[in-house]
C-alpha positions in Angstrom: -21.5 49.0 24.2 -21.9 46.0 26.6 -18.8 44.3 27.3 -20.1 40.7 26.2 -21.1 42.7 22.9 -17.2 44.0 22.5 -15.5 40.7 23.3 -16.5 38.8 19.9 -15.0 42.1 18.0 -12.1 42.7 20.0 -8.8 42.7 18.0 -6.7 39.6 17.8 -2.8 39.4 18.9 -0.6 41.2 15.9 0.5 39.1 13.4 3.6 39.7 11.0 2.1 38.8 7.1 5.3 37.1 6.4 4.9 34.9 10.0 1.2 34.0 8.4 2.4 32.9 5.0 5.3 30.9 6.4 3.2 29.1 8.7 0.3 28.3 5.8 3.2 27.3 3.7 4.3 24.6 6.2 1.0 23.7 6.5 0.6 23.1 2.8 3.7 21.3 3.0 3.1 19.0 5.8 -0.8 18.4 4.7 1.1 16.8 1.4 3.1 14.6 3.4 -0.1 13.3 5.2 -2.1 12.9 1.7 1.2 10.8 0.4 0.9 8.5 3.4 -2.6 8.1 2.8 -2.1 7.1 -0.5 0.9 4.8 0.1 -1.2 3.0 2.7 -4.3 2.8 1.1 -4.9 0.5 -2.2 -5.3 2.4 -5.1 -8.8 1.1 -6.1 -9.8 2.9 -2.7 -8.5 6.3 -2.7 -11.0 8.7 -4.1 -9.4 11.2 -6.7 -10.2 14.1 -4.5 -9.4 12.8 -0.8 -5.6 13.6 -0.9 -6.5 17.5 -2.5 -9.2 17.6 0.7 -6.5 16.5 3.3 -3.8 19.2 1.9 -6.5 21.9 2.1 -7.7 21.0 5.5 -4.1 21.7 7.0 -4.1 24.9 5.3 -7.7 25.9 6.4 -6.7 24.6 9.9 -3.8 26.4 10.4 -5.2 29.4 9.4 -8.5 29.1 11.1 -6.0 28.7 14.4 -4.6 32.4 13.6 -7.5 33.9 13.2 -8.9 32.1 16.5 -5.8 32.9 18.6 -6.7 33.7 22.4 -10.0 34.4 21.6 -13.1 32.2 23.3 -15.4 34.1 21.4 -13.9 33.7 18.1 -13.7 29.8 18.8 -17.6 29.5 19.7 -18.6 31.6 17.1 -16.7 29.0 14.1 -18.4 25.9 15.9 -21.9 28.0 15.3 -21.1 28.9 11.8 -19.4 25.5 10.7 -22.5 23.4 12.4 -24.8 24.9 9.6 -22.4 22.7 7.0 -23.4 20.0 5.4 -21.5 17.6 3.9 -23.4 15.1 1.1 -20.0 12.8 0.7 -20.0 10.1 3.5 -16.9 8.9 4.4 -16.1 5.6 3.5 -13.7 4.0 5.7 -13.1 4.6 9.3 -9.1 4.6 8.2 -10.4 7.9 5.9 -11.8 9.9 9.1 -8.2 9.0 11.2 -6.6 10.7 8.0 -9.2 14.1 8.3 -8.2 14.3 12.0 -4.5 13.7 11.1 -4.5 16.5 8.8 -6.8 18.8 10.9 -4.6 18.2 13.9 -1.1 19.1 11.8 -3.0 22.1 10.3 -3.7 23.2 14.2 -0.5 22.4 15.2 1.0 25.0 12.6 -1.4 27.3 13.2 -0.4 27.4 16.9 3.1 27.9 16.2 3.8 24.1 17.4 6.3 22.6 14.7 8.2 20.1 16.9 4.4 18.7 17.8 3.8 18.5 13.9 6.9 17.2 13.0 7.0 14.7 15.9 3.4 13.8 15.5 3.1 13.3 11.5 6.2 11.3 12.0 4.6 9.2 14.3 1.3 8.8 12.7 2.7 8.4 9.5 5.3 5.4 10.8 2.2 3.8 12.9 0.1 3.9 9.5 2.9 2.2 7.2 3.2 -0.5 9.9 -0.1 -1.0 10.0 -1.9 -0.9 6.8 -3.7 -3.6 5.7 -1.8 -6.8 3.3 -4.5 -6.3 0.9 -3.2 -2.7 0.0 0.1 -3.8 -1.4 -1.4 -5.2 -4.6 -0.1 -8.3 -6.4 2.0 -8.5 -2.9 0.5 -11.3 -0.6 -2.6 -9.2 -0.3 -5.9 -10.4 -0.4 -6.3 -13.8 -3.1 -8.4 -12.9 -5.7 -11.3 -14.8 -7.9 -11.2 -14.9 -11.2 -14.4 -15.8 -13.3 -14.2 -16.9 -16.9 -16.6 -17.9 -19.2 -14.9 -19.9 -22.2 -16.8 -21.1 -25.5 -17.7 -24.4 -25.6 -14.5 -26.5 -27.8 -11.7 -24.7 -26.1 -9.0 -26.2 -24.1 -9.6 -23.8 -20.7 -6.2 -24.5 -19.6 -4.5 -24.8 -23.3 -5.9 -21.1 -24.0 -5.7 -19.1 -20.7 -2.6 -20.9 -18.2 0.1 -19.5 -20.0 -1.8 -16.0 -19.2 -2.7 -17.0 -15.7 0.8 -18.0 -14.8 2.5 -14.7 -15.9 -0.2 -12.8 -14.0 -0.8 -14.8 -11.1 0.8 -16.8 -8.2 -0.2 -20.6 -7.4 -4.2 -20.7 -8.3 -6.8 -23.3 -6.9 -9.7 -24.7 -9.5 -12.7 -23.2 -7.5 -16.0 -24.8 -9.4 -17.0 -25.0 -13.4 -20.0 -25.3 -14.9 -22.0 -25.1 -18.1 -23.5 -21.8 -19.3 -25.9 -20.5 -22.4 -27.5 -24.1 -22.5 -24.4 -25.5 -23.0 -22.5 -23.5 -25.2 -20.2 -22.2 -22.4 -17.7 -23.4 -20.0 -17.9 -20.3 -16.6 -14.9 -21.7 -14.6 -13.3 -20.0 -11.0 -10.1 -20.1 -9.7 -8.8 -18.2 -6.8 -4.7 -16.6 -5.9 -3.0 -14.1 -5.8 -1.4 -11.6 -8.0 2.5 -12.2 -9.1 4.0 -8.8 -7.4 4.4 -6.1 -10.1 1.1 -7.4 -11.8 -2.0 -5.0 -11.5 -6.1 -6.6 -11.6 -6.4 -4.5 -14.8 -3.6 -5.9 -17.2 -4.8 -9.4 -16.1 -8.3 -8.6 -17.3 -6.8 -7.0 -20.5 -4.5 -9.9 -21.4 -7.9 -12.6 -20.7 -10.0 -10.3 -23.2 -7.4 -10.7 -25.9 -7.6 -14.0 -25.6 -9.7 -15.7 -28.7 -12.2 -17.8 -27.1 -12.7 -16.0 -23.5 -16.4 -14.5 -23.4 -16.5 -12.3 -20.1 -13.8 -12.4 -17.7 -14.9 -10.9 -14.0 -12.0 -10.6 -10.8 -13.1 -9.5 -7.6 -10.9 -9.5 -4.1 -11.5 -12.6 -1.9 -14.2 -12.1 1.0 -11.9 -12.5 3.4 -13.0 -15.2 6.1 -15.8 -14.4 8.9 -14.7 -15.9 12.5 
C-alpha cells in the first residue's frame, strides 16, 4: 500500500485509559468554570438555557479530539474535512458568546495536549479579564442600564397615589418621561425612566404593577443606550 495511503491509518502514540479519563475529567471540570463565568458576566435575560451545557461539552469534545489527533497531520486535515460538512442552524448572538466558544475550545485543547499550567493560567486570566470587563448593564438592579417603564392607568386614578409607593420599593430616583391619553380618553399611558433598587429583578416590578387595581398594561424595556 502507498505510503500517503498508510499515513491517515497509522497508529497514534499509546495512551494509558486512566491518563484519557483524567484528562476528559479536567476538561469537564474546567469547561464548568468557563460556563460559570459566562453566566456571572452575562445578564440573565441573555444567557440561552443551553449555552453553558454547549461550552462544558466543547472542552470535553476538544480535549478529546486533541488525543485522538496527537502527532498526526493526517488525522488533523481529515477532522477539518469532516467537521466542514456541519452545519449549525443557531446563530450566535453576541460577539461576547463566540469569545466564550473559543475560550472553552482553547481550555479543552489545552487539556487534551497535556498543558494544565496553560489551562490553569489561561482560564484564570480570561476569566479575571471578563469579570473586569463585563458590561454595567449585566449586574441587574445595580447601576446598569436605566430602564422605561410604560403604564397605562384608568381614567379617575391618582397615577402617583396608586403606583409610587410600588415604584419607590422597586426602583431608584425615576424621571416623568411623557403622558398621554389612551382608548379615547378613558386611559392615562404614562413613562418614566431609572433604575432598579439593587436586589430588585424587572419581573417582580411587573408582578407588583399588575396587582395593582387600576393599572391596565404595564411594559419595561432596558434604556437604548445613547448613539455618539
Amino acid at each position: 500500500m502507498p505510503e500517503f495511503l498508510r499515513a491517515p491509518f497509522a497508529d497514534g502514540p499509546a495512551l494509558a485509559p486512566l491518563d484519557v479519563l483524567i484528562r476528559l475529567i479536567v476538561a469537564a471540570i474546567l469547561g464548568t468554570l468557563v460556563a460559570w463565568t459566562y453566566r456571572a458576566t452575562r445578564h440573565p435575560t441573555e444567557v440561552a438555557r443551553t449555552f453553558p451545557v454547549t461550552l462544558v461539552l466543547l472542552s470535553v469534545l476538544i480535549a478529546m479530539v486533541t488525543q485522538v489527533i496527537g502527532n498526526n497531520v493526517a488525522r488533523a486535515f481529515s477532522l477539518v474535512g469532516a467537521l466542514s460538512i456541519v452545519r449549525f442552524r443557531t446563530v450566535v448572538r453576541d460577539t461576547e458568546d463566540t469569545a466564550f466558544v473559543i475560550f472553552a475550545v482553547v481550555i479543552g485543547m489545552a487539556v487534551g495536549a497535556r498543558d494544565l499550567v496553560v489551562a490553569g493560567i489561561g482560564l484564570l486570566v480570561t476569566g479575571g479579564v471578563a469579570f473586569l470587563v463585563r458590561p454595567r448593564e449585566s449586574r441587574l438592579g445595580t447601576g446598569g442600564a436605566p430602564f422605561v417603564l410604560h403604564l397605562r392607568v384608568g381614567i379617575g386614578h391618582d397615577i402617583e397615589a396608586i403606583v409610587g409607593g410600588t415604584l419607590d420599593a422597586h426602583m431608584g430616583t425615576r424621571q416623568l418621561m411623557s403622558m398621554s391619553t389612551a382608548k379615547q380618553g378613558l386611559a392615562v399611558d404614562v413613562s418614566f425612566v431609572g433604575p432598579l433598587k439593587p436586589g430588585m429583578d424587572a419581573q417582580t416590578l411587573v408582578k407588583a404593577l399588575n396587582r395593582i387595581d387600576g393599572v391596565q398594561t404595564v411594559e419595561l424595556a432596558r434604556q437604548a443606550p445613547a448613539q455618539d
